[in-house]
C-alpha positions as CSV (number, residue, x, y, z in Angstrom):
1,X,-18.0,6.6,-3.3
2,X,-19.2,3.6,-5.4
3,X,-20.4,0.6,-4.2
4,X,-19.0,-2.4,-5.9
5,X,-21.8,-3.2,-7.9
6,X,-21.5,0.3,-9.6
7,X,-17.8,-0.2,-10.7
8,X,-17.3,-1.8,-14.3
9,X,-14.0,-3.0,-14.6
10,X,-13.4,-4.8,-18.1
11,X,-13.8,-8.0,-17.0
12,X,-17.6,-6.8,-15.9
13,X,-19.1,-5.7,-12.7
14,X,-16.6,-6.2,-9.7
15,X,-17.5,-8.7,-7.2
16,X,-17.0,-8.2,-3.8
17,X,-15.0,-9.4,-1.3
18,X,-12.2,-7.3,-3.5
19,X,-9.1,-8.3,-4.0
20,X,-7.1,-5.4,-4.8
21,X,-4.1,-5.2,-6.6
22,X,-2.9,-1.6,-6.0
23,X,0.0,-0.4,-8.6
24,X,-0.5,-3.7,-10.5
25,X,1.5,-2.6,-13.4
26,X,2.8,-5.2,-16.2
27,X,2.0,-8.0,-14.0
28,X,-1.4,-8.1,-12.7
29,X,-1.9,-11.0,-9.9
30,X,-4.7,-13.3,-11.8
31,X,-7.7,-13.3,-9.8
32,X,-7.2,-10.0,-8.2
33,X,-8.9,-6.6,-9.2
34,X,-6.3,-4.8,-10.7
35,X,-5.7,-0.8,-9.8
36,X,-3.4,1.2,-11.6
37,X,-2.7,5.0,-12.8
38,X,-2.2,4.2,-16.5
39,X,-4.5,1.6,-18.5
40,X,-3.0,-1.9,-19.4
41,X,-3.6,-4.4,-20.5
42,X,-5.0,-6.6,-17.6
43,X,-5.6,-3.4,-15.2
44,X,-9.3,-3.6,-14.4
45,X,-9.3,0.2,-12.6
46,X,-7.5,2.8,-14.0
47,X,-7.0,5.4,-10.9
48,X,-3.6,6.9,-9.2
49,X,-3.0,5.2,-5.9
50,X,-2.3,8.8,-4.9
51,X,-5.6,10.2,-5.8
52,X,-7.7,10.1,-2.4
53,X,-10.4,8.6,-2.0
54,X,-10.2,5.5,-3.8
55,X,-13.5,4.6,-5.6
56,X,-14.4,1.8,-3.0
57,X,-16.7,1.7,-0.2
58,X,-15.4,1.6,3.4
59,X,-14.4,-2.2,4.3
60,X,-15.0,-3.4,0.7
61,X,-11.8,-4.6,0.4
62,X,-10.7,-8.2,2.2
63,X,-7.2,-8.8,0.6
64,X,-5.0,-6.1,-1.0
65,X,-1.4,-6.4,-2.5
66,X,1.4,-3.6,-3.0
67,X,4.4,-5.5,-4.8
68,X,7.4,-2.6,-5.8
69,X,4.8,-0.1,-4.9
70,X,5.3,1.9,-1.4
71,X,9.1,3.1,-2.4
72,X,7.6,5.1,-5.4
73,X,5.2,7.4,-3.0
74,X,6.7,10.8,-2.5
75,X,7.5,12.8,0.2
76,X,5.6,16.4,0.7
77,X,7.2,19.5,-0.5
78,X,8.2,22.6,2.1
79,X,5.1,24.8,0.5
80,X,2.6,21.6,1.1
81,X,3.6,20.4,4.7
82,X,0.8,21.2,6.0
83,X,-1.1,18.3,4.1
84,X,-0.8,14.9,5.4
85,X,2.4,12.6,4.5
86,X,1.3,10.8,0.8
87,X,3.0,8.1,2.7
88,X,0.6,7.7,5.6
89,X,-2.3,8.8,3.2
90,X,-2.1,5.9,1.1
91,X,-1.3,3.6,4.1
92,X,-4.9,5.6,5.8
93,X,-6.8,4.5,2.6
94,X,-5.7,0.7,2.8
95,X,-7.1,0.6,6.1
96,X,-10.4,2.4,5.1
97,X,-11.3,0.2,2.2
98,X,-10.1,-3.0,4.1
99,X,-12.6,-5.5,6.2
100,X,-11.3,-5.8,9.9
101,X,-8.8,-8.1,10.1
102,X,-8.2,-7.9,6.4
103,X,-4.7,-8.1,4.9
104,X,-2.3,-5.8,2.8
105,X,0.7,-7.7,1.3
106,X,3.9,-5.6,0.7
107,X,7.1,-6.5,-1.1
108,X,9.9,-3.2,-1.1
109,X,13.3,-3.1,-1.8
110,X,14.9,-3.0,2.0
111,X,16.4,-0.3,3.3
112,X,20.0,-1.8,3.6
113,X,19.9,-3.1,-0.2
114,X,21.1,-1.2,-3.2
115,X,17.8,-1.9,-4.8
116,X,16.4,0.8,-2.3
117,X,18.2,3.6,-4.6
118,X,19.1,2.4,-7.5
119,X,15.8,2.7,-9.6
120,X,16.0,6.8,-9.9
121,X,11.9,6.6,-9.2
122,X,12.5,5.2,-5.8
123,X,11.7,8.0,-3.5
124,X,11.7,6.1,0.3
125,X,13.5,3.3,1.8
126,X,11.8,0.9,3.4
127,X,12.6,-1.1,6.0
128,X,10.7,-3.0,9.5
129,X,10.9,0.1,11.4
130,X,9.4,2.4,8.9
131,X,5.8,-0.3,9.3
132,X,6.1,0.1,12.6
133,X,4.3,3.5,12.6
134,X,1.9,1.9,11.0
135,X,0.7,1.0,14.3
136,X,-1.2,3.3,17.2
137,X,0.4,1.7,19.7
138,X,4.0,2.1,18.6
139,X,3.5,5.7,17.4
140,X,2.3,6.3,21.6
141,X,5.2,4.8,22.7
142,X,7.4,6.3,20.8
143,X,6.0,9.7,21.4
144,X,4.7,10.3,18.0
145,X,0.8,9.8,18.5
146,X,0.5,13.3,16.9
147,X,1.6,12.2,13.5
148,X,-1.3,12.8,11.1
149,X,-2.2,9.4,10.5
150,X,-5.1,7.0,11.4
151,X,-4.9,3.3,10.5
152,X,-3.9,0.6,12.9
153,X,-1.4,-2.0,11.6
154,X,0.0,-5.5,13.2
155,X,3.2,-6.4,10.8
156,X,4.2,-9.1,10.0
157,X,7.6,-9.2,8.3
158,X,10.3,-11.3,6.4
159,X,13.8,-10.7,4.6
160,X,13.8,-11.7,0.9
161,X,17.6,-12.7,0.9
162,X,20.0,-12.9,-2.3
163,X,22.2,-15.6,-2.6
164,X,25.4,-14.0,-0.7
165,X,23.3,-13.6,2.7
166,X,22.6,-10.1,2.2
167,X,19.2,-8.5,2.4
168,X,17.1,-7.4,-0.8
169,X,14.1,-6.9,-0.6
170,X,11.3,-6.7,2.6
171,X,8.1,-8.8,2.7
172,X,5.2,-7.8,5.0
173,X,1.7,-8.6,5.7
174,X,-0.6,-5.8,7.6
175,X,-3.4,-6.9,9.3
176,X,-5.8,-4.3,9.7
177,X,-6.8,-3.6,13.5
178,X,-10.1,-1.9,14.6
């Protein structure tokens, strides 16, 4: 694992506290530390979300951003069940590089909208339920404490509504619980 001293991004060495924009793609948030599979313009990291560990230190991270991101993580073949969910492997990695208390912003295409399956890359719908087992508690009550999963998540959540009252897209911010 590198410290953040030891990563070069283009812009120079990274400061710390991070701010990581994970899947930044074509738009990179400006100010953020951009991560991203493919090199960009404007992507400062060039690593697959997907590829585990990320090249941060534990709690390095004190803000991090998923916009159009979490709906594109696939689900495990039949021959590779045995490995942990990508899905709760990326969400276990947020929560390793984040500070306590530190925040992950989401934006997804809800459930309940066409956007959710529309883009053929899209392979989850999302919706408030699914961040739910995000949480320990919630996975104990609901009798599912034996997922393979670590991280501890409060959500916060909010519809993104069009403009004939029907849900679009979900907004969420995860604080990270120790």
């Amino acid at each position: 694992m590198l410290s953040p001293s030891e990563i070069t991004t283009r812009n120079g060495p990274l400061k710390t506290p991070i701010r990581l924009d994970i899947g930044a793609g074509v738009h990179p948030m400006k100010g953020w530390t951009a991560m991203d599979r493919v090199a960009m313009p404007g992507i400062d990291i060039v690593h697959d979300f997907l590829d585990f560990p990320w090249p941060f230190e534990d709690g390095s991270v004190s803000e991090a951003r998923a916009e159009h991101v979490i709906e594109h993580i696939p689900h495990l073949c039949l021959c590779c069940r045995k490995q942990q969910d990508p899905f709760f492997a990326f969400f276990d990695e947020v929560w390793r590089v984040l500070r306590p208390s530190g925040k992950l912003y989401l934006i997804s295409p809800h459930s309940d909208s066409r956007r959710a399956w529309s883009d053929p890359t899209h392979c989850r719908a999302i919706n408030e339920q699914t961040l739910m087992y995000l949480s320990n508690d919630v996975r104990h009550s609901r009798g599912v404490g034996h997922y393979q999963v670590h991280c501890n998540f409060d959500a916060q959540y909010e519809f993104v509504i069009d403009d004939k009252g029907k849900i679009q897209d979900l907004r969420a911010t995860l604080v990270k619980l120790v």
